[in-house]
ROTORDREN-300353 format. One record per residue (C-alpha): z, x, y; residue in three letters. Coordinates in Angstrom, 2 decimals. Each point is the difference from the previous one (the first is absolute). Layout:
N
{Z = Z; X = X; Y = Y; vexkol = ALA}
...
REM end
This chain:
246
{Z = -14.04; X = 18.53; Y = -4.41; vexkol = UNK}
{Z = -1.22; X = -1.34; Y = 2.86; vexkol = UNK}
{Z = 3.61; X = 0.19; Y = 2.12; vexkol = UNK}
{Z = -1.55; X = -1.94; Y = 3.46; vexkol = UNK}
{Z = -1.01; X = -3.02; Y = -1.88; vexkol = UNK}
{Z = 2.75; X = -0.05; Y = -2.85; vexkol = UNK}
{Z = 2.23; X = -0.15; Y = 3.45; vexkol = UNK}
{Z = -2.18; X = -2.79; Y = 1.16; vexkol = UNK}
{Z = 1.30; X = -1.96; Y = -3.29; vexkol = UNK}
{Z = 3.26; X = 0.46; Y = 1.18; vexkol = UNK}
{Z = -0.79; X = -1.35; Y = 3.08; vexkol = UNK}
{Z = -1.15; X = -2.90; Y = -0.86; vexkol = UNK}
{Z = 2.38; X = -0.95; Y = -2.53; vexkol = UNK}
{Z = 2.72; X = 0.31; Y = 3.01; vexkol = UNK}
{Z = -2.11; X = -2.59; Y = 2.27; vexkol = UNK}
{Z = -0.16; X = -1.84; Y = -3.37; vexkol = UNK}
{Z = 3.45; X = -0.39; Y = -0.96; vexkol = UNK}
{Z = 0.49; X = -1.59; Y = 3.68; vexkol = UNK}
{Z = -2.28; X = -2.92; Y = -0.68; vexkol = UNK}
{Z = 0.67; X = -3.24; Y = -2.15; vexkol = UNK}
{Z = -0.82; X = 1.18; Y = -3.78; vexkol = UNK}
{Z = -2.37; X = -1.51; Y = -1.75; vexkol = UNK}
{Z = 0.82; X = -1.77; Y = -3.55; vexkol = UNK}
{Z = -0.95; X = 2.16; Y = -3.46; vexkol = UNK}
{Z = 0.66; X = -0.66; Y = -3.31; vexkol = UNK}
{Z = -0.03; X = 2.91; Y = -2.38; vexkol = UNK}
{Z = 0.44; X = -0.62; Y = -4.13; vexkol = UNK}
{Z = 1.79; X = 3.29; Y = -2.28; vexkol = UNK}
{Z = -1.56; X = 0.41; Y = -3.04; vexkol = UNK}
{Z = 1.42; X = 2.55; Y = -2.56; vexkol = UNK}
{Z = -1.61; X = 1.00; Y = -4.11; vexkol = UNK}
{Z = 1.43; X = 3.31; Y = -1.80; vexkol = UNK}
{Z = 0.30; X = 2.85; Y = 2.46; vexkol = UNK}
{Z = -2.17; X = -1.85; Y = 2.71; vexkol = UNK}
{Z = 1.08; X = -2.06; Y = 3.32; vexkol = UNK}
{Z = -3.02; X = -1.97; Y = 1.59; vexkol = UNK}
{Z = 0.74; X = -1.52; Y = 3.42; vexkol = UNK}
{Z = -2.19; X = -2.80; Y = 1.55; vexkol = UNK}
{Z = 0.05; X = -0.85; Y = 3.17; vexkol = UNK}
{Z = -2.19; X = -3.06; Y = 1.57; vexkol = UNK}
{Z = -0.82; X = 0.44; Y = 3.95; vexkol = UNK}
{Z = -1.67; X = -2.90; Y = 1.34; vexkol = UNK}
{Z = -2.93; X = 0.23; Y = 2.21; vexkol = UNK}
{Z = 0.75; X = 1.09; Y = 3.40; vexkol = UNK}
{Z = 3.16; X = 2.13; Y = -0.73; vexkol = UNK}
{Z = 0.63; X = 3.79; Y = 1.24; vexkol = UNK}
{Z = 2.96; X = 1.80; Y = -2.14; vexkol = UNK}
{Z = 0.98; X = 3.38; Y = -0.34; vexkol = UNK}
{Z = 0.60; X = 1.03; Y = -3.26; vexkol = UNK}
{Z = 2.70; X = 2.49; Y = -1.12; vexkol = UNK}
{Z = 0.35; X = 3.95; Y = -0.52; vexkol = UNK}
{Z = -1.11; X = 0.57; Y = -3.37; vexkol = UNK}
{Z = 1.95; X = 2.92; Y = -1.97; vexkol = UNK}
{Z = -2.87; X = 0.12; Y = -3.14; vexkol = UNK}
{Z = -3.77; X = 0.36; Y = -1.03; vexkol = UNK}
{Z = -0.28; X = -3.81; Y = -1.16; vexkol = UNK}
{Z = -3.08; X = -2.35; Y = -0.44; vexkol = UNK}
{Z = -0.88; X = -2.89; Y = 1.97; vexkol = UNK}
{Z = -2.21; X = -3.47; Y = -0.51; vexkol = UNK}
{Z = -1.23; X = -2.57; Y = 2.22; vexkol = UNK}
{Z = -1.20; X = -2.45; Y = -2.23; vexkol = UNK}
{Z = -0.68; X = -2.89; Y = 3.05; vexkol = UNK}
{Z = -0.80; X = -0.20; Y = 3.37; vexkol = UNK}
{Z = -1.48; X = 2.25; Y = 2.66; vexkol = UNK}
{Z = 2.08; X = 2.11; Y = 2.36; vexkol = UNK}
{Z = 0.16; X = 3.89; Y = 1.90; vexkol = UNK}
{Z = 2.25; X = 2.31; Y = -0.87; vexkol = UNK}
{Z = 1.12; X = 2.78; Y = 2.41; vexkol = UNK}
{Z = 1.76; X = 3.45; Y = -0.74; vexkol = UNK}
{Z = 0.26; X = 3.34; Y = 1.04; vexkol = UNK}
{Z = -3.17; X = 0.76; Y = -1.72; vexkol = UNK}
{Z = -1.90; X = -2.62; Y = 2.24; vexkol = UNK}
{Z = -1.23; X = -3.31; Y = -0.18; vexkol = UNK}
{Z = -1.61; X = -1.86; Y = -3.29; vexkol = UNK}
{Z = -1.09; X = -3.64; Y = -0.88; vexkol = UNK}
{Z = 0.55; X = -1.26; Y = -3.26; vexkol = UNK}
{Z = -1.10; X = -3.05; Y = -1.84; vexkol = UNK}
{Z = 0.94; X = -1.12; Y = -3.07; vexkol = UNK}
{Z = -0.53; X = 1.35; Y = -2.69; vexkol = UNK}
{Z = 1.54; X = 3.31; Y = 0.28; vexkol = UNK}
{Z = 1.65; X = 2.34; Y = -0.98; vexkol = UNK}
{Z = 1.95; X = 3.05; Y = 2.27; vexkol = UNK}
{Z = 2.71; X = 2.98; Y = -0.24; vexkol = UNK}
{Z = 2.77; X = 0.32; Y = 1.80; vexkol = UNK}
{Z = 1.40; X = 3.58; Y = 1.14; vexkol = UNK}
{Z = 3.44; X = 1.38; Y = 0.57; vexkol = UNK}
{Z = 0.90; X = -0.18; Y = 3.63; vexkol = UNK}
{Z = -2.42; X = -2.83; Y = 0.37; vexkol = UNK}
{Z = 0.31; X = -3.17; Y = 2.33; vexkol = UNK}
{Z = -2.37; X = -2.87; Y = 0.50; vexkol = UNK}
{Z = -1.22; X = -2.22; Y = 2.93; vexkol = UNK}
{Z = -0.77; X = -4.08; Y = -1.49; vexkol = UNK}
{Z = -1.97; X = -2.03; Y = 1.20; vexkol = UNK}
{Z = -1.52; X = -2.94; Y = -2.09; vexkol = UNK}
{Z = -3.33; X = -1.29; Y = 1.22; vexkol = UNK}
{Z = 0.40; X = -2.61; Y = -2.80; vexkol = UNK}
{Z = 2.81; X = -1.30; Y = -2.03; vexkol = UNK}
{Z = 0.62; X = 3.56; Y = -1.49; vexkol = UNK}
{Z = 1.95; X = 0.83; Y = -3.79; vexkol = UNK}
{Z = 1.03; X = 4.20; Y = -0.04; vexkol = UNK}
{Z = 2.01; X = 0.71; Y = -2.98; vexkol = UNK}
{Z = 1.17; X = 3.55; Y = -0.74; vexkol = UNK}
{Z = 0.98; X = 1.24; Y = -3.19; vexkol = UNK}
{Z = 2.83; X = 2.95; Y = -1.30; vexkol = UNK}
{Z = 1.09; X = 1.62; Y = -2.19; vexkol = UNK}
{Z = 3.79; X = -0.42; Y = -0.56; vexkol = UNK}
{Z = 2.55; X = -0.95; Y = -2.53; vexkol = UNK}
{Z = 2.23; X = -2.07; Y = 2.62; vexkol = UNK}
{Z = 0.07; X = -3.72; Y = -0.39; vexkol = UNK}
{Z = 2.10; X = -0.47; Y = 3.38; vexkol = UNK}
{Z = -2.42; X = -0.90; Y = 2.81; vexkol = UNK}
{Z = 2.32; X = 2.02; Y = 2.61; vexkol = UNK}
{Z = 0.01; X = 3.11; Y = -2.26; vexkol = UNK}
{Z = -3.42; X = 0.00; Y = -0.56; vexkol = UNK}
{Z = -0.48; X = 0.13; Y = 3.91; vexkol = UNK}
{Z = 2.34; X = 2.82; Y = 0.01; vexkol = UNK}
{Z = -1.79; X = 2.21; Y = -2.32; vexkol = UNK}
{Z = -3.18; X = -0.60; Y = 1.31; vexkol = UNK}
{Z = 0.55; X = -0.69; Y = 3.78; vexkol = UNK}
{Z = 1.11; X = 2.36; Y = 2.77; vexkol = UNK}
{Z = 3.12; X = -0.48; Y = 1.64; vexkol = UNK}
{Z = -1.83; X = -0.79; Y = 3.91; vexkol = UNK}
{Z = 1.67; X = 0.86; Y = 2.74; vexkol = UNK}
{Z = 0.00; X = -2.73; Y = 2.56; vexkol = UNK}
{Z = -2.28; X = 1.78; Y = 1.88; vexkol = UNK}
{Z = 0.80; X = -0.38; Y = 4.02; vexkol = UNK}
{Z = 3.01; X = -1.22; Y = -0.54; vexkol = UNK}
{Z = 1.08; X = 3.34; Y = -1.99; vexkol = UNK}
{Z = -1.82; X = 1.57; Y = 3.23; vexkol = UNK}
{Z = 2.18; X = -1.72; Y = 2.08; vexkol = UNK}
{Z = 3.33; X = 1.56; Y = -2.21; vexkol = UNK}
{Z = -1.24; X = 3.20; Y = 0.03; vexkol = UNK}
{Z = -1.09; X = 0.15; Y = 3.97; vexkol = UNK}
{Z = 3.62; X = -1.53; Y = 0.67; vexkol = UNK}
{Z = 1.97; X = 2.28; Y = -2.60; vexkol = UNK}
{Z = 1.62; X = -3.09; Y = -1.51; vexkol = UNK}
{Z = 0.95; X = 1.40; Y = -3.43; vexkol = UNK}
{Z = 0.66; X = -3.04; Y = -3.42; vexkol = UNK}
{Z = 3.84; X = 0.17; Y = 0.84; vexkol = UNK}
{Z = -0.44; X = -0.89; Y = 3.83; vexkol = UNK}
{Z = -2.37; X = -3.13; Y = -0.99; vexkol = UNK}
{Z = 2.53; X = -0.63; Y = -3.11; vexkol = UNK}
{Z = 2.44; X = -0.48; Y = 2.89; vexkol = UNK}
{Z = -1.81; X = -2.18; Y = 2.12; vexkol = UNK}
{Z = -0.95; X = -2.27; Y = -2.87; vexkol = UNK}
{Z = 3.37; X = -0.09; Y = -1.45; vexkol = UNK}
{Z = 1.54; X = -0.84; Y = 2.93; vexkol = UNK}
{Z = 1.18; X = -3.40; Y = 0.35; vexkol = UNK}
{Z = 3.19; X = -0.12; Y = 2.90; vexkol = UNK}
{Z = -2.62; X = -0.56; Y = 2.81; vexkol = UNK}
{Z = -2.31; X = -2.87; Y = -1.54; vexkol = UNK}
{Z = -0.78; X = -3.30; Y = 1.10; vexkol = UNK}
{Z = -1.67; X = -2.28; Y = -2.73; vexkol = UNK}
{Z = -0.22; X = -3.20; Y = 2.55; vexkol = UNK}
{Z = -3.85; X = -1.44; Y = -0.40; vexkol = UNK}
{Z = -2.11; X = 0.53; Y = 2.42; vexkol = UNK}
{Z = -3.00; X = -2.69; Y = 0.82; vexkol = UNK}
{Z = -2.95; X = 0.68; Y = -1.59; vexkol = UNK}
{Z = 0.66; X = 3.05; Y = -2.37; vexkol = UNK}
{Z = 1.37; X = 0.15; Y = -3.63; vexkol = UNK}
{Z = 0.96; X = 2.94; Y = -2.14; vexkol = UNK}
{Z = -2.90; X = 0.26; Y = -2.99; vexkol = UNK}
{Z = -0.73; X = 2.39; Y = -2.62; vexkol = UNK}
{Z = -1.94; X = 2.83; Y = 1.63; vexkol = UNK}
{Z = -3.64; X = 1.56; Y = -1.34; vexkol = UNK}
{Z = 1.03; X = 3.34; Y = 2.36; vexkol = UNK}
{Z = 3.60; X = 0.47; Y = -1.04; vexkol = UNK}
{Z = 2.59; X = -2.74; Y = -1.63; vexkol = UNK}
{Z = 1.47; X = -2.83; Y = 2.30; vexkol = UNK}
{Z = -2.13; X = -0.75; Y = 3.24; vexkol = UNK}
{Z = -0.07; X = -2.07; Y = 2.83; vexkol = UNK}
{Z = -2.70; X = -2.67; Y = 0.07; vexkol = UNK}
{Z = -1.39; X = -2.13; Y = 3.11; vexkol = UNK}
{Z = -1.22; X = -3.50; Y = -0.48; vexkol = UNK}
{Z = -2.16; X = 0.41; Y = 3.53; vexkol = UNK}
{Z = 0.28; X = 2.28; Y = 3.27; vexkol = UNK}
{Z = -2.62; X = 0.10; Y = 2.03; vexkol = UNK}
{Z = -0.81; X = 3.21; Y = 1.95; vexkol = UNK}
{Z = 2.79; X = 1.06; Y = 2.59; vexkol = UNK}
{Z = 2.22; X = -2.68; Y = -1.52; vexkol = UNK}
{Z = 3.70; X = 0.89; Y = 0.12; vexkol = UNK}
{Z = 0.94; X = -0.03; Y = -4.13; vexkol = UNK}
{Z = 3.46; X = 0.94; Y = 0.21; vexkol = UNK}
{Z = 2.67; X = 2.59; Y = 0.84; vexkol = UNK}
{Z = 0.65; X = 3.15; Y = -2.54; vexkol = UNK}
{Z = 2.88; X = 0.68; Y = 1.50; vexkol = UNK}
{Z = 2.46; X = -2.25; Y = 1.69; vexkol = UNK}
{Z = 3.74; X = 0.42; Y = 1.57; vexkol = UNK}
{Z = 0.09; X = 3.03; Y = -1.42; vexkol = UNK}
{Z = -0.77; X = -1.29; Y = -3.85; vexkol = UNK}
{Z = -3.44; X = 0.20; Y = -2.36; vexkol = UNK}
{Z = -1.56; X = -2.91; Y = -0.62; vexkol = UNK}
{Z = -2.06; X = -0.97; Y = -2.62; vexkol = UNK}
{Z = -3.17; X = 1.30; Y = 1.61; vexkol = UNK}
{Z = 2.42; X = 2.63; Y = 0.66; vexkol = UNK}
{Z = 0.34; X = 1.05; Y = -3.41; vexkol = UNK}
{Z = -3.09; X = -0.95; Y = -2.33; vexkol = UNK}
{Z = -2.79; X = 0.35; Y = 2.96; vexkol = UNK}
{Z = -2.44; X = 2.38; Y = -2.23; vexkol = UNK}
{Z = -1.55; X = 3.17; Y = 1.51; vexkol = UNK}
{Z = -3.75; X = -0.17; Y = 0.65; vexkol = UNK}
{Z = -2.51; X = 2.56; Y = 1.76; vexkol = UNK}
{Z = -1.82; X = -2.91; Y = 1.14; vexkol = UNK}
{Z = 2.74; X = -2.73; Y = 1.01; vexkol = UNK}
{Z = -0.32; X = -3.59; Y = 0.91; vexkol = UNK}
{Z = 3.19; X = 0.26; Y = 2.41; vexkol = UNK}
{Z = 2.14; X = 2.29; Y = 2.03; vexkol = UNK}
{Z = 2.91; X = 0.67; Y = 1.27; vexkol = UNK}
{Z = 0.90; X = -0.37; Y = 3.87; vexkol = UNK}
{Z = 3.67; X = 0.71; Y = 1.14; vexkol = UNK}
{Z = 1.26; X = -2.64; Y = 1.68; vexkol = UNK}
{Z = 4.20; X = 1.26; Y = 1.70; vexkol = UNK}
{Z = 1.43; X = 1.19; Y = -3.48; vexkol = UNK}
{Z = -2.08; X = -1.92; Y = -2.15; vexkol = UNK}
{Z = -2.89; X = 0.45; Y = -1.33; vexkol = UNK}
{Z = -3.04; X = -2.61; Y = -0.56; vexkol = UNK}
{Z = -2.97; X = -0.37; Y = -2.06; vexkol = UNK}
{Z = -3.12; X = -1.26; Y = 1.34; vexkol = UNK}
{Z = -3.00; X = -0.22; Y = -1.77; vexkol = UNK}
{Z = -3.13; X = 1.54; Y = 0.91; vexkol = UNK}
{Z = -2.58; X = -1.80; Y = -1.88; vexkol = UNK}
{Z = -0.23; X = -3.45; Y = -1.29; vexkol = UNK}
{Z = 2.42; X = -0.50; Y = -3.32; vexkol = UNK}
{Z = -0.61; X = -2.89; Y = -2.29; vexkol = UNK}
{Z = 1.72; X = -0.59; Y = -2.83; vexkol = UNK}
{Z = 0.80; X = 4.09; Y = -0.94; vexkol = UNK}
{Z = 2.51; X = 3.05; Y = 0.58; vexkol = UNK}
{Z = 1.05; X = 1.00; Y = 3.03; vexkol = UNK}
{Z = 0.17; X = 3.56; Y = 0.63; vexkol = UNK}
{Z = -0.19; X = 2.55; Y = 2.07; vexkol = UNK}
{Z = -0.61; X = 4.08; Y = 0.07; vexkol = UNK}
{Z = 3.81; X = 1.22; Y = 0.04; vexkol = UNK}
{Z = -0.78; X = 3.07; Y = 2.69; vexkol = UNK}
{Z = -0.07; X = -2.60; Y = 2.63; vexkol = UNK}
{Z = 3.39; X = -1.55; Y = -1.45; vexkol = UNK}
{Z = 1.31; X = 3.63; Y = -0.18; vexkol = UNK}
{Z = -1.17; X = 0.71; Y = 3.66; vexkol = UNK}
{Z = 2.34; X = -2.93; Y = 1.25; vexkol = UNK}
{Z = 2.85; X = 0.71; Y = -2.44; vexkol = UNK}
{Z = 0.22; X = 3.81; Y = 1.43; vexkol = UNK}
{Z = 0.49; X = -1.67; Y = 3.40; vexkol = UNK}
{Z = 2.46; X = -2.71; Y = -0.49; vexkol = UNK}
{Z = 1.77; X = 2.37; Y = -2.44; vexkol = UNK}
{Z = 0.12; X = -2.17; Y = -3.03; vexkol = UNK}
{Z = -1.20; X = -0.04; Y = -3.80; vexkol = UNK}
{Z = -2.22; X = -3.00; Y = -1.53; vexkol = UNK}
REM end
């Protein structure tokens, strides 16, 4: 395996995750002891597909798009047919309205236990970095999570909580522009909601600036209409000085 550019993947699946996601729609198919799973990407869309446990074949029966792994870089059109190795993980991107359906073997009918027998349980790659730099163990972020005695739910202008494609609830921003002020994180001593469901990115749109003993998000790109986040070490950096969890 080429390590440097499966790393690379990575990469760019975190600077992904921190941009407005693009619209899919993928179809489940299932005969005796098979699961066949279409997915359409329209023309113009990069995705990173998934850690793949098995040996499975692969169509593309439409379209025209490049494909990038750690075994290097291939164009496809359709038709055609590939394989798909264990420890594999793709690169998308559809030149033309693009159909990639991939097919297993499996006696599951469930969509979500299919993905568990077949997909790899992902770690969420900087941000498990970020745990393991920090030593924050699953109990000390089941804490933080579960804690509820210093939250603030008020609304804040602008934002709204939204189901997250990094990690479940989010914090979305109708528009900031560069440098705006979005809101605080941390206010008279409480969480707010950009407090508590601001998602960890390596490349963030905002960050946090410490403003007495709160703390305030500003964003450091243009945001329209997507999540908020921000990479947690700089969070962590101000927490460790005003002494506080968020």
């Amino acid at each position: 395996m080429n390590v440097a550019l499966q790393s690379n993947i990575y990469n760019i699946q975190d600077l992904m995750l921190s941009m407005p996601q693009a619209e899919t729609e993928t179809r489940h198919h299932f005969a005796d002891g098979i699961y066949a799973r279409e997915l359409f990407i329209p023309a113009g869309v990069c995705l990173v597909g998934a850690l793949h446990k098995t040996n499975h074949l692969f169509t593309v029966s439409q379209g025209e798009c490049v494909a990038v792994t750690h075994e290097g870089r291939e164009e496809i059109k359709a038709p055609y047919m590939g394989q798909t190795q264990p420890g594999m993980k793709r690169v998308i991107y559809a030149i033309t309205d693009t159909v990639w359906t991939t097919f297993h073997v499996t006696e599951e009918t469930d969509v979500d236990k299919v993905a568990k027998e077949i997909l790899e349980e992902e770690y969420l790659s900087d941000h498990e970095d970020f745990k393991r730099e920090h030593n924050i163990t699953e109990d000390m972020e089941k804490l933080v999570l579960q804690t509820i005695s210093d939250l603030d739910m008020s609304d804040i202008n602008g934002v709204k909580l939204g189901n997250s494609n990094i990690d479940g609830t989010g914090v979305f921003a109708d528009k900031f522009s560069k440098g705006e002020k979005i809101g605080y994180a941390r206010l008279n001593g409480n969480r707010t909601i950009l407090g508590r469901y601001t998602n960890h990115a390596k490349y963030a749109n905002a960050y946090p600036v410490k403003e007495g003993d709160n703390i305030l998000l500003i964003s450091s790109s243009d945001i329209n209409d997507e999540e908020i986040t921000v990479n947690y070490r700089d969070m962590i950096n101000i927490n460790e000085e005003l002494k506080v969890i968020l």
